[in-house]
N, C-alpha and C positions, 0 to 999 in steps of 0.2 A: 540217155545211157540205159541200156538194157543189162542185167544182170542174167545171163543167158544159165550158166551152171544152175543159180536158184529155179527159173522160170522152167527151166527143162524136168527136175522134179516135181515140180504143181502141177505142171503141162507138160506132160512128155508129149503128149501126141498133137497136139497146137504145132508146137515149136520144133518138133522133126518133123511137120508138114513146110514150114515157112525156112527153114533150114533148105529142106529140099528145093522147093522152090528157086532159093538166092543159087543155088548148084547150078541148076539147070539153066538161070540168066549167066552162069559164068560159061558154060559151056555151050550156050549159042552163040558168044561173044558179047554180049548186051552189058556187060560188067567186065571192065580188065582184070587183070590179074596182076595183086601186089609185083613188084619191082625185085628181082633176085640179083643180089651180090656175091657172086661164087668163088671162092677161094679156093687152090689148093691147098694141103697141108705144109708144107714148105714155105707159106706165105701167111700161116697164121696169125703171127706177129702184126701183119698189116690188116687183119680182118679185124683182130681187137683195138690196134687203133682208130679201126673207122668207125667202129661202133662206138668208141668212146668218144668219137669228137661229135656226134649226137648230128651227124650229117647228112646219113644216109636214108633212106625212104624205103619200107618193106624187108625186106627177110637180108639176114649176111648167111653165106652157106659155106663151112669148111669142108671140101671132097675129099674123104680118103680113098686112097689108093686099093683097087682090091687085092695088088700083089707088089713088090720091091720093099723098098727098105728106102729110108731117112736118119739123117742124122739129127740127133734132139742134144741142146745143151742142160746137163744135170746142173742141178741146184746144187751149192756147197756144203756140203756138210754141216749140222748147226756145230756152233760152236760153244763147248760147257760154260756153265755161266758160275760152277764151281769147283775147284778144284785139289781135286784130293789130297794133293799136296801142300796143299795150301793152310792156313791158321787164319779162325774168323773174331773178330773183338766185337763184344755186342756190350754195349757201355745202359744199363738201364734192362737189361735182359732176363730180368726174374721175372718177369711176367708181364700181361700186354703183349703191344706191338713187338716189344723186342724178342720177348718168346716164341709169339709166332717168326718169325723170322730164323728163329734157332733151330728150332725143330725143321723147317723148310731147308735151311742150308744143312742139317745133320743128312735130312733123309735124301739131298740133292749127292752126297758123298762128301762134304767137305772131310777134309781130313783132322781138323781141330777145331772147333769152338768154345771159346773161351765168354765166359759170362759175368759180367761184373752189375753190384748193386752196392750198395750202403750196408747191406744186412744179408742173414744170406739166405736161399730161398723158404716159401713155407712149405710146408708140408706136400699139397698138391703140385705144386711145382719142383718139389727135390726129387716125389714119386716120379714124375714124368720123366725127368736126367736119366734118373737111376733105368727106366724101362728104356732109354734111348740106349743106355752106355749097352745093355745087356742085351740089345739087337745089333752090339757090333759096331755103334757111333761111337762118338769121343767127346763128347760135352766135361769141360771143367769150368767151374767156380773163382773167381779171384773178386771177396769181397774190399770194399772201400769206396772213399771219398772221388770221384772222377775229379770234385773242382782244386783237389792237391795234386801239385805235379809228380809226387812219388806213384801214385796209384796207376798214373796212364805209363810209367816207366816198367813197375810189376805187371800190367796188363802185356806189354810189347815183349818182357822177360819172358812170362808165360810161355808164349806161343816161339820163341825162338830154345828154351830148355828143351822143350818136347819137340825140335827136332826139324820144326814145321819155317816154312818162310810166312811171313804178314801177307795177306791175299786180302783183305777187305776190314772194314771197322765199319760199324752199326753204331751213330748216336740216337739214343732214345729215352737217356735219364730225366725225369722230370720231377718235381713235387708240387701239391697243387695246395696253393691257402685261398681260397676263393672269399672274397667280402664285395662288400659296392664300396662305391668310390667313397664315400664319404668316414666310412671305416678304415680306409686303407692306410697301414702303418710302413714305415719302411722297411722295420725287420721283416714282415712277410715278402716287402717286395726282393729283400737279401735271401729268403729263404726258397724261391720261386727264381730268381737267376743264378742263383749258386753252381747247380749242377750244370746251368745251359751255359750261362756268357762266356766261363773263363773257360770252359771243356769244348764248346764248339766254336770260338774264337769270335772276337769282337771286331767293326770295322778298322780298328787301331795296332792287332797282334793276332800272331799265330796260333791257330787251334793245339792245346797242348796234347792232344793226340797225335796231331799231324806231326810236331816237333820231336815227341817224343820217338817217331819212326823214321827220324830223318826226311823227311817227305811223304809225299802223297801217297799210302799202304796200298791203294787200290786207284785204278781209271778215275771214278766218281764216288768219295766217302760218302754214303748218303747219312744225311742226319733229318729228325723227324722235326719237321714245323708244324705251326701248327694255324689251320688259315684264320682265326682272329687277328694272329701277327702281322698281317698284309696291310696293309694302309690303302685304300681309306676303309675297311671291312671294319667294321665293330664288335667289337665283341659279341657271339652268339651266344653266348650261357651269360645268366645275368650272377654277375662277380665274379666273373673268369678277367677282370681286366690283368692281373698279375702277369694270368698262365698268357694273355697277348701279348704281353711286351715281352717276356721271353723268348718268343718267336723272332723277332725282330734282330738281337746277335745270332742266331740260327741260321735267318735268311741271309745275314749281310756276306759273308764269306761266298756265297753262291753267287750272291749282286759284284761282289768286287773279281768275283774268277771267269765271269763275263763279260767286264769289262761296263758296269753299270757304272761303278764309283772309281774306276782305274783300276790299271791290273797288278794289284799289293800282292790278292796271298796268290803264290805259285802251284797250289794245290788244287787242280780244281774241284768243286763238290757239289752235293744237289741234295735239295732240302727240297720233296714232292710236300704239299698237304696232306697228310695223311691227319686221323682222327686218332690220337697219339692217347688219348684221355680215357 
């Protein structure tokens, strides 16, 4: 193997002698010449499938036309991924993942996002709201407990007072008590599925989100996993065992709307890996 682009900078004048050379056995015949597959443009379509079925030998050539006219099929229009009319529930949304995702759907046009935490935001993150609201978004606040069923019922009020239909819900509440195992007491393990089990619904019952909106608020609720929860993975941070089993009622709803464990909940939803922590 000749690396010819380097070797022509070292050598230029070597390697456009030996270049010349291979031309000139091409043009007295002493060398064939690679194999041309010529396509019109009207037959595009078949020029890319040959190329891609990795079959053909030497050059594929598309011939444009130097005058007429063809007819080309447009692409569809993309289609908004959010919508202005729409009300966004971000469950866990004071910061982290779930902020970033706020500000992305603010500045996408959503037309309501609605934000819930325990507490309400700090400082750096109220300033943030407050510079969205004041470019013309609409970010509000509804602090509370996600794992009481009153809070996901004021979340879905929310966004139906102001006016807006439910378009999407964001789970991404978390709390984190990290120890190793030999530490591990149960209230932490209480304090560590609180917000996930009963908010993003367990193999056995419906997510009280989803309940509280009558059904599925959007195509695919996504809620944050987290990949410790995966089995057989282990835990990556040493004392994150808590924040793993977590993951675990997070993912089971997305296993049973596929059809892993039967098809219970009716809602379908998708818990990506994301780095939630």
């Amino acid at each position: 193997m000749v690396d010819l682009d380097l070797n022509l900078k070292l050598q230029p004048a070597k390697y456009r002698q030996l270049l010349q050379h291979i031309l000139q056995h091409v043009a007295d015949g002493n060398l064939p010449v690679l194999p041309v597959s010529e396509f019109g443009l009207r037959d595009a379509a078949d020029a890319f499938r040959l190329m891609a079925s990795g079959k053909h030998t030497g050059k594929i050539v598309i011939s444009i036309p130097d005058s007429g006219s063809i007819e080309a099929v447009a692409s569809p229009p993309p289609v908004p991924l959010v919508s202005p009319d729409g009300g966004y529930l971000i469950v866990g949304g004071m910061g982290g993942l779930g902020f970033v995702v706020a500000r992305w759907l603010a500045e996408q046009g959503a037309g309501l996002v609605v934000l819930n935490g325990r507490s309400a935001p700090d400082d750096e993150v109220g300033a943030a709201i407050a510079e969205l609201n004041a470019a013309g978004h609409r970010i509000e606040v509804v602090t509370g407990d996600i794992a009481e069923p009153a809070t996901a019922d004021r979340l879905v009020q929310a966004v139906e007072d102001a006016g807006f239909r439910l378009a999407g819900v964001l789970h991404s509440a978390m709390v984190l008590a990290d120890e190793i195992v030999l530490n591990m007491t149960d209230s932490a393990a209480a304090r560590c599925s609180r917000p996930r089990s009963p908010a993003a619904g367990c193999c056995t019952g419906q997510p009280l989100l989803v309940t509280s909106t009558g059904g599925s608020p959007s195509p695919r609720p996504p809620r944050c996993s987290a990949h410790p929860g995966r089995a057989p993975t282990p835990p990556r941070t040493p004392g994150s065992t808590h924040w793993s089993r977590t993951g675990v009622p997070v993912d089971c709803p997305r296993s049973e709307s596929t059809g892993a464990h039967g098809p219970r909940l009716a809602a379908p939803s998708s818990s990506p890996i994301w780095a939630c922590r």
